[in-house]
N, C-alpha and C positions, 0 to 999 in steps of 0.2 A: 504494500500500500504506500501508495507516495504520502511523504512528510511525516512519515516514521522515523524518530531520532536513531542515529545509530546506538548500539546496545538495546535494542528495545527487548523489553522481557519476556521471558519465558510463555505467559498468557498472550501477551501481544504473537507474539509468532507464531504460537500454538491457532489465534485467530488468523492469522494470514495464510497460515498453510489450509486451513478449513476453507476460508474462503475460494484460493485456486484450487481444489479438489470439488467444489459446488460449483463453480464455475466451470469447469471441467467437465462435469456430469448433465451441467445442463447443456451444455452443445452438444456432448455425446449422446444424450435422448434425441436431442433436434436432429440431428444429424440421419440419426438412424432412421426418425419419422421420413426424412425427406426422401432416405433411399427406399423406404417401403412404397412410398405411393409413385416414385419411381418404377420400383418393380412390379405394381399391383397388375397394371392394363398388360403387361409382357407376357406371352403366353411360352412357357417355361420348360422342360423337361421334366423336371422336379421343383416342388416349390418351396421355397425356401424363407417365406413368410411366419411360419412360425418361429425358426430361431429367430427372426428378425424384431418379430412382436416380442418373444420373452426376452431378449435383450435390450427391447427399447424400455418396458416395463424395469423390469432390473436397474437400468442407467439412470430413471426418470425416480424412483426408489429411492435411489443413492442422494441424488439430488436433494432430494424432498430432507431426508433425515439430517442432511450438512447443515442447508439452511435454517432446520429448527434448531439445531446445534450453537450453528450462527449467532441466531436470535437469545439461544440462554446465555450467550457469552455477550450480548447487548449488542453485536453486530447488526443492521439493519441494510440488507441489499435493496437502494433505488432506481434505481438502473441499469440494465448492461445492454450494451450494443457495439456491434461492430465498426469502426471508424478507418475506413482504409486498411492498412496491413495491421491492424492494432483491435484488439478488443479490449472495451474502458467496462468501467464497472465503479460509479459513484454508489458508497455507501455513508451508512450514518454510525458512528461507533461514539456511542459516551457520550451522544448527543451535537458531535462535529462531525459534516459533512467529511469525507476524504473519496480520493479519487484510485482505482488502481487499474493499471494499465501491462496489459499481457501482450505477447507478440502472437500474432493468428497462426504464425506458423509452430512455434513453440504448443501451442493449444493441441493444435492438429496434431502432432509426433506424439503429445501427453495423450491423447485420444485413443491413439492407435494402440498406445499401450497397455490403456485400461483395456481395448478389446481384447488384446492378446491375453491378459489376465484371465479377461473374463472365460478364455477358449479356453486356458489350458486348468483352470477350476472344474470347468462344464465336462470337458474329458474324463478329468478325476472321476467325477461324479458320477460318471456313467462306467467307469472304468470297476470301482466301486457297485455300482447298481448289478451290473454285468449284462447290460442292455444299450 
């Protein structure tokens, strides 16, 4: 978060790191949404809409629990959008507006990686299931 003094403490970090993991989770829901209704009208081999649904569920999950998280630690997100190569995200902490500002590309590479998470958990799982 911009105009955080340096050393900032242990809570304070603990909320910024929250914040870029919610931040995170909600592009990676959007994200996912965009590519389903991409793929809905395609007519497919196999369809591949349901891993897409439980993982936009799941991504959209995640999201939700950061941002209450957020909220107990008095974080209030008012905004986030995309601005050219940068996603901004004004929040309100403690009562003062701040501003915090991610690179879209940085987002995207963190994105891919929560998918890749998410695949090799989902493997487990099934690995486990034995199905």
């Amino acid at each position: 978060m911009s105009g955080q003094p340096e050393g900032a403490s242990a809570p304070q970090q603990s909320a910024r790191d929250l914040l870029l993991e919610c931040v995170l989770y909600g592009i990676f829901f959007k994200a996912v949404a965009v590519d389903l209704a991409t793929l809905r009208p395609l007519s497919l081999k196999l369809s591949y809409l349901p891993v897409l649904e439980e993982l936009s569920v799941w991504a959209e999950r995640q999201h939700h629990q950061l941002k209450r998280q957020l909220l107990r630690q008095g974080v209030e997100i008012l905004t986030a959008r995309k601005q050219g190569k940068f996603y901004t995200v004004q929040i309100r902490i403690k009562g003062y507006r701040q501003e915090a500002v991610y690179s879209i590309e940085l987002l995207h590479a963190e994105c891919q990686e929560r998918l890749r998470g998410w695949l090799v958990r989902h493997r487990e799982q099934l690995a486990k299931g034995g199905d």
